[in-house]
C-alpha positions as CSV (number, residue, x, y, z in Angstrom):
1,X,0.0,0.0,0.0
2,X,1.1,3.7,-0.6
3,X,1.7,5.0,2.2
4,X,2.8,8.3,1.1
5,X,0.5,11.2,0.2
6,X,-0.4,13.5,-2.3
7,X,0.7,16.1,-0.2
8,X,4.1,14.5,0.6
9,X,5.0,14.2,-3.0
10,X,4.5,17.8,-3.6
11,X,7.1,18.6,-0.4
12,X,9.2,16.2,-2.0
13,X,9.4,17.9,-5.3
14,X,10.0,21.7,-3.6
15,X,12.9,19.9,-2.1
16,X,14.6,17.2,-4.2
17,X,12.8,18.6,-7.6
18,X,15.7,16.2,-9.5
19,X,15.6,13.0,-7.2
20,X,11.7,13.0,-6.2
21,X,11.1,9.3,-7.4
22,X,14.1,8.5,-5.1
23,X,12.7,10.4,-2.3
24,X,9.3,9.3,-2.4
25,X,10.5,5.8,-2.2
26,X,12.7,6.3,0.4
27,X,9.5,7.6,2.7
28,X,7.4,4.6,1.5
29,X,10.1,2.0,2.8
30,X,10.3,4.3,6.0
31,X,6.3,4.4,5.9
32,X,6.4,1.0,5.7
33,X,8.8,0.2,8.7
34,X,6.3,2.5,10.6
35,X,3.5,0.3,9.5
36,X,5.0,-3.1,11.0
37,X,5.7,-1.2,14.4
38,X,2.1,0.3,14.7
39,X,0.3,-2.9,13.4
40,X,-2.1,-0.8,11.4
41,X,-3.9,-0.2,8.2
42,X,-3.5,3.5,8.4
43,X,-3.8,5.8,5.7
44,X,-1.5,8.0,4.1
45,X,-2.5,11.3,6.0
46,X,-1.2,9.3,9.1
47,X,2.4,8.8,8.1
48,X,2.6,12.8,7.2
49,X,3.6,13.7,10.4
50,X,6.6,11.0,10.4
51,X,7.6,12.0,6.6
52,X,7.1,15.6,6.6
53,X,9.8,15.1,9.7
54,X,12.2,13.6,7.2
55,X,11.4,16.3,4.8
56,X,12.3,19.1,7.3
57,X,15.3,18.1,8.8
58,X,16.7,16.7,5.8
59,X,17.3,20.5,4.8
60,X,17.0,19.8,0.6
61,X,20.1,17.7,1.2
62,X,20.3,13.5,0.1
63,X,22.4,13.1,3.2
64,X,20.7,15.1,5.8
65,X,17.4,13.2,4.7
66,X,19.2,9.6,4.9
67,X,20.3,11.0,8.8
68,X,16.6,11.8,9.6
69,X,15.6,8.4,8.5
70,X,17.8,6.6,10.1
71,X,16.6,8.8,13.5
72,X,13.5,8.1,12.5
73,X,14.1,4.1,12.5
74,X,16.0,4.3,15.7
75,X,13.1,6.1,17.5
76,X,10.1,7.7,15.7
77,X,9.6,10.0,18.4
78,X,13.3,11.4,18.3
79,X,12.7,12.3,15.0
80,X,9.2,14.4,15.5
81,X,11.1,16.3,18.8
82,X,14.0,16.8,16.3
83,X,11.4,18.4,14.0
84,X,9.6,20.1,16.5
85,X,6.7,18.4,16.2
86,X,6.4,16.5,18.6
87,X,3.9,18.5,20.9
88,X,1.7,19.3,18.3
89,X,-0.9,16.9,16.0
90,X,-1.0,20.0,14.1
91,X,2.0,22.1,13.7
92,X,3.3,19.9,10.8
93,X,0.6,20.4,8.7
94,X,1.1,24.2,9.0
95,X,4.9,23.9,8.4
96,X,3.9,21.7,5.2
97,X,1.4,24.6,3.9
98,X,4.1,27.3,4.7
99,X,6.7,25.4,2.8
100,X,3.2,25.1,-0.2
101,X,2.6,28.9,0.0
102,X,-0.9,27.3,1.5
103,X,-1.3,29.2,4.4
104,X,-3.0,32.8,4.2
């Protein structure tokens, strides 16, 4: 199952505009690791938090993102404190539309 949404992709191509297909496979593995651990049948929404995590510390670089991942594998909620979202359900959806030029 895709785990990794619509909204995702777009972050993805801001940031890694010549290795998106790379990326976005790289967060559906990680999605997919997440999966296992939870034991659910979640839907793509749910794993934005997690990815747009990635996204935002990875700072547009390959390396940076492959750190955050590798946070993220060691302990999911490192990787949201990391990001700052960590006390929030929210806040990285409003960091995504920022980055989207969404937000009013």
């Amino acid at each position: 199952m895709n785990l990794v949404s619509e909204k995702t992709k777009e972050l993805v191509e801001k940031f890694y505009p010549t290795d998106s297909e790379t990326v976005v496979l790289q967060l559906q593995d990680y999605c997919d690791y997440l999966s296992e651990i939870f034991g659910d049948k979640a839907l793509p929404e749910n794993y934005e938090r997690f990815c747009f995590a990635v996204l935002k510390l990875g700072e547009s670089s390959k390396e940076k993102l492959n750190k955050a991942v590798e946070l993220g594998k060691i302990d999911y909620r490192d990787l949201l404190v990391s990001a700052g979202f960590a006390n929030s359900l929210t806040i990285h959806n409003e960091w995504a539309d920022k980055i989207l030029d969404l937000s009013e």
